[in-house]
C-alpha positions in Angstrom: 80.7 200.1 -129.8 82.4 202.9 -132.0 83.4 201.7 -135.6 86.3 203.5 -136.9 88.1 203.0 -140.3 91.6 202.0 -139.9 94.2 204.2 -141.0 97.4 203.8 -142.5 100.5 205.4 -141.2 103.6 205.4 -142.3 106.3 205.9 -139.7 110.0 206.3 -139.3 111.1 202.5 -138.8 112.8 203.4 -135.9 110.0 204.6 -133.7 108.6 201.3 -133.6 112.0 199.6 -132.3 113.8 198.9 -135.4 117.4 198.9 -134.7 118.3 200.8 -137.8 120.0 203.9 -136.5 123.3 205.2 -137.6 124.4 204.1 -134.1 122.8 200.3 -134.3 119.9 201.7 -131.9 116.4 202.3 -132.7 114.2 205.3 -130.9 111.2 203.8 -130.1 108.3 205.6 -129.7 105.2 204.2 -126.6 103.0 206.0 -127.9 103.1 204.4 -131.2 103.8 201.0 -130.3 102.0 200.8 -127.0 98.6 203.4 -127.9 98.1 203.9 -131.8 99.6 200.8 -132.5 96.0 199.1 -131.6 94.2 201.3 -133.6 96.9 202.0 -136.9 98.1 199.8 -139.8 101.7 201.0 -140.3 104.3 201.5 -142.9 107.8 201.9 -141.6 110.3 202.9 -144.1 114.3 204.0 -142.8 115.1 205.9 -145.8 119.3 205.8 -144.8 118.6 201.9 -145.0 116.6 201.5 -148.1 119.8 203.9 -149.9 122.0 201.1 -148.6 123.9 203.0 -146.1 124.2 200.2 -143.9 123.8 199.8 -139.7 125.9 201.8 -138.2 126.8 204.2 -140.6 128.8 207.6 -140.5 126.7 210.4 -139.2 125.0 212.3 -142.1 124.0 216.4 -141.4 123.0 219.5 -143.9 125.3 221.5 -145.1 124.8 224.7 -147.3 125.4 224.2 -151.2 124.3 227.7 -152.6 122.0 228.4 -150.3 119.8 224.6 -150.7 120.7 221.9 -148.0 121.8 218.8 -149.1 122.5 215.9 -146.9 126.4 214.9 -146.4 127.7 212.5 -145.2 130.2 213.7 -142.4 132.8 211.1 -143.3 133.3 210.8 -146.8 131.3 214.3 -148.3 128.8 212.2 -150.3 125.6 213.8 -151.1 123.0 211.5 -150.2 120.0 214.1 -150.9 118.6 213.2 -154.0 119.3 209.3 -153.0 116.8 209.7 -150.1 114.3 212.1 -152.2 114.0 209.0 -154.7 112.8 206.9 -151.6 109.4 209.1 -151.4 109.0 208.9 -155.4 109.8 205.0 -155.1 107.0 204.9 -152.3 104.3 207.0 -154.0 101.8 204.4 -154.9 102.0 203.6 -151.3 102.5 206.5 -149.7 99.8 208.4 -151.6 97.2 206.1 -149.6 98.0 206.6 -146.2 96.7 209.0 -143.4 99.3 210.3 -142.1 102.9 209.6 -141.6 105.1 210.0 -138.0 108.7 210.8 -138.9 111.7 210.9 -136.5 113.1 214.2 -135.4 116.5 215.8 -135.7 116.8 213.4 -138.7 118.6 214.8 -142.0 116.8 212.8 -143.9 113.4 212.7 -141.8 113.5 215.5 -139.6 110.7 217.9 -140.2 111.2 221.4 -138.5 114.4 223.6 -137.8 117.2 221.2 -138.4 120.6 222.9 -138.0 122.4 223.4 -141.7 126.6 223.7 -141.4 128.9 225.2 -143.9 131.6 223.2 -145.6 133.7 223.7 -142.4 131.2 222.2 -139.8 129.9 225.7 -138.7 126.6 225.9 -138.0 125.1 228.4 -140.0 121.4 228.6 -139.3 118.8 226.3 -138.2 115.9 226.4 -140.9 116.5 222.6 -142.5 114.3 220.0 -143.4 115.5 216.4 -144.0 115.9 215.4 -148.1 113.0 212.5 -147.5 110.6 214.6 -145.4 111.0 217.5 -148.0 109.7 215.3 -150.8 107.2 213.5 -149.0 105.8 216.4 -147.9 105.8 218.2 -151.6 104.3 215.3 -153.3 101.7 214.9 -150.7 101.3 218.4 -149.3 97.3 217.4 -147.7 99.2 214.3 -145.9 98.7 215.0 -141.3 102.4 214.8 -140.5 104.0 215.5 -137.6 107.9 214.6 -136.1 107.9 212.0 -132.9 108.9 214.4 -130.5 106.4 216.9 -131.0 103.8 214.4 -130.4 104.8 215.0 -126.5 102.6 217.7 -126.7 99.0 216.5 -125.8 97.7 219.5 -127.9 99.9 218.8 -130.8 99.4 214.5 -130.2 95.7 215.4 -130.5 95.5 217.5 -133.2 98.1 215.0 -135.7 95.6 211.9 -134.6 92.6 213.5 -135.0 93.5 214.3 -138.4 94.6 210.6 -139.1 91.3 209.2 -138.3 89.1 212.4 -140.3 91.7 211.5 -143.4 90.9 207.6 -143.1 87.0 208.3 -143.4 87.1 210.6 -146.3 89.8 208.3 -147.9 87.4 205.3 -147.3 84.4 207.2 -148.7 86.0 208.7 -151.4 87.7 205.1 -152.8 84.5 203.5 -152.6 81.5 203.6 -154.8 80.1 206.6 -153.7 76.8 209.3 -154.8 76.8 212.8 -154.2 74.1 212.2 -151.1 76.9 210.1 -149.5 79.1 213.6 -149.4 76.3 215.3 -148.4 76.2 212.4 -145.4 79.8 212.8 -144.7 80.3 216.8 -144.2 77.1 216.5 -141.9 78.6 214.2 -139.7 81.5 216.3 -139.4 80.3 219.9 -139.5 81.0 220.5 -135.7 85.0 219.1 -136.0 85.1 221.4 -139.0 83.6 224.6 -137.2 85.9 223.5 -134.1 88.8 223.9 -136.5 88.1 227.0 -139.1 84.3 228.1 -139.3 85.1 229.7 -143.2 87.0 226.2 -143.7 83.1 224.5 -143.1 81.7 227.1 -145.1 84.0 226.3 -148.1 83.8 222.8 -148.0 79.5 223.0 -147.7 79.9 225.0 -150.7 81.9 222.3 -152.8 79.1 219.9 -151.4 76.3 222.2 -152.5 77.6 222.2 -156.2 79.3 218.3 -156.0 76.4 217.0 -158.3 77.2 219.6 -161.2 80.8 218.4 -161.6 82.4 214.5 -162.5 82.9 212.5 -159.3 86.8 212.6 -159.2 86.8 216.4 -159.3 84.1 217.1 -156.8 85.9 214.6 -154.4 89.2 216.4 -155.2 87.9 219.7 -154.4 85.7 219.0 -151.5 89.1 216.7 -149.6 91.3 220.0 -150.7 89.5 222.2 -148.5 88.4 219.3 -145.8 92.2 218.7 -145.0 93.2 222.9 -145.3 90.2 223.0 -142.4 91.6 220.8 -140.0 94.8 221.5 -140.6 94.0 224.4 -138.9 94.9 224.6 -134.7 91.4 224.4 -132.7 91.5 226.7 -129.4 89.1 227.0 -126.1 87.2 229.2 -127.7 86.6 227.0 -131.0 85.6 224.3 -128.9 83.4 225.9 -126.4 81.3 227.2 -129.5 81.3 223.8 -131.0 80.1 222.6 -127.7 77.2 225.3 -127.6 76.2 224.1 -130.4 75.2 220.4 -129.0 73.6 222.2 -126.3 71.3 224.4 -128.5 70.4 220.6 -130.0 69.6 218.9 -126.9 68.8 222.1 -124.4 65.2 221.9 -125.3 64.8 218.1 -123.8 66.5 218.7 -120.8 65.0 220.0 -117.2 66.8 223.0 -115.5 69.5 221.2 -113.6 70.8 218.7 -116.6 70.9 222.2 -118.7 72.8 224.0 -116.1 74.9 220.8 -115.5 76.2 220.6 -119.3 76.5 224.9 -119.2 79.3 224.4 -115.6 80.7 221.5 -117.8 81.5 224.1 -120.9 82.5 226.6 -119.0 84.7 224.9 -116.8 86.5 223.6 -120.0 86.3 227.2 -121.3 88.6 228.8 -118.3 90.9 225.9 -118.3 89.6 224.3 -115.3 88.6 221.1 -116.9 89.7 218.4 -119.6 87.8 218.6 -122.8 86.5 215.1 -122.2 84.5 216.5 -119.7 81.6 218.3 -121.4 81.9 215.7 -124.5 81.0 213.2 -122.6 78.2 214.7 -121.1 76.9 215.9 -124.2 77.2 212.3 -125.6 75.4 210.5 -122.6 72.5 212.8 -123.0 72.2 212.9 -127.6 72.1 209.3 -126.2 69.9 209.4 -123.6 67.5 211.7 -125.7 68.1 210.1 -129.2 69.0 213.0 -130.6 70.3 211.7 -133.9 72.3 214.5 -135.3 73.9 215.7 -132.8 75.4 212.1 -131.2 76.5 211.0 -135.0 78.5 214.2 -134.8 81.8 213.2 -135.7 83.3 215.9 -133.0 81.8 214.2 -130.2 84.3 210.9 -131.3 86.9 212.0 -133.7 88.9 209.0 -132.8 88.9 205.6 -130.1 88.1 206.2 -127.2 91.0 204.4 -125.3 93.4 206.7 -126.6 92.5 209.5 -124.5 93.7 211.9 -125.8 91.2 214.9 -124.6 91.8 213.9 -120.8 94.3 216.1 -120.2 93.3 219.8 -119.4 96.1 221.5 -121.4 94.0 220.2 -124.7 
């Protein structure tokens, strides 16, 4: 069985069922509570709450205020902005240890993309906002996966934001433990595949901070080399990323094989390649035969089990 370090999420309280919405509801979220939740340590934080604005409350939105958007409150015009940024510098001791963070869309305080900003009189003047919380958190922690709850309806987007989680809870657990510069070296083999799958000059930067990690201090080497680890899978994967990543296991393992297990595991790429299969598909082939074959390297890739398996989140074909 698989052993995966834990992350730490933090998560709009309302996704997992608090009743802490300016209407007295909550917007749970089943894929958090009923999927991740198994495999996650949470921390919820309402940020509207923790200011003291009570359940319910009057509707906040963004309004212009010299071209910055400030949070309002629709009902009495108090600016609530710089309340709600405090709540991220409050949380930093926390927040700067987790691995990721799920925050609730359409929020002003936690929405994360395109939030509609008003004028003075209500109009709507353009829709570019970001909530006052998720602006700061995502200043102070700029590296941090996050992602709003509804784009995690995507199964490409979902994929992406939790493989991310899981990469970031490795190197966190590596990097706050007593570790030597051959436990790096370790660590960006294992994943050298997942970082090819992402950005190929990303994995060529970070073997380069590994190559020279013993001629700098600990603190910066690991600072450098999780700088360009989190820039390289930050970047979006495609078909074409992963078929090459996929080739790669074959070139490992193609040498063991007779003529119909090799031309099994070449349909099983290409059908994945054209769209015509899940990406599950030819990883799980590759891993039944790096098993079958003990071919060390290749099935302690990190790529062939970026996260549990019971999340399943490479079964559906649009990933």
């Amino acid at each position: 069985m698989d052993t995966f370090v834990r992350p730490v999420v933090g998560v709009s309280s309302c996704l997992l069922g608090a009743s802490v919405r300016y209407n007295g509801g909550h917007s749970r979220n089943r894929f958090l509570t009923d999927e991740l939740n198994r495999h996650v340590d949470w921390l919820p934080v309402c940020p509207e709450a923790e200011i003291g604005l009570g359940v319910p409350r009057p509707t906040l939105r963004l309004q212009d205020s010299e071209g910055a958007a400030r949070v309002i409150s629709s009902a009495t015009g108090t600016d609530h902005s710089d309340d709600l940024s405090n709540v991220a510098n409050r949380h930093l001791g926390r927040l700067a240890r987790l691995d990721g963070y799920v925050l609730k869309n359409k929020s002003p305080s936690c929405g994360l993309f395109s939030l509609p900003v008003f004028d003075g009189d209500g109009n709507r003047l353009r829709g570019t906002g970001r909530g006052a919380f998720a602006e700061r958190l995502t200043t102070l922690l700029p590296a941090l996966p996050v992602e709003e709850q509804g784009r995690l309806s995507d199964p490409a987007l979902r994929e992406h934001f939790v493989e991310r989680v899981f990469a970031h809870a490795r190197l966190r657990a590596l990097i706050e433990g007593e570790w030597a510069v051959r436990d790096l070296v370790a660590f960006h083999a294992r994943h050298k595949l997942q970082l090819m799958a992402h950005s190929p000059e990303g994995y060529r930067e970070t073997g380069r901070v590994v190559a020279k990690a013993g001629a700098h201090d600990r603190e910066r080497a690991a600072a450098t080399y999780a700088e360009a680890f989190h820039r390289a899978l930050a970047v979006r994967t495609s078909r074409g990323k992963h078929a090459n990543a996929l080739q790669h296991v074959f070139g490992m393992i193609s040498p063991l094989l007779d003529d119909t297990r090799r031309h099994d595991l070449l349909a099983g790429i290409e059908d994945y390649r054209r769209g015509n299969a899940p990406l599950s598909l030819p990883v799980a082939l590759l891993r039944h035969h790096c098993t079958a074959e003990d071919v060390t390297w290749a099935s302690e890739q990190t790529y062939l089990r970026p996260y549990p398996e019971t999340l399943r989140l490479r079964h559906p074909v649009s990933v």
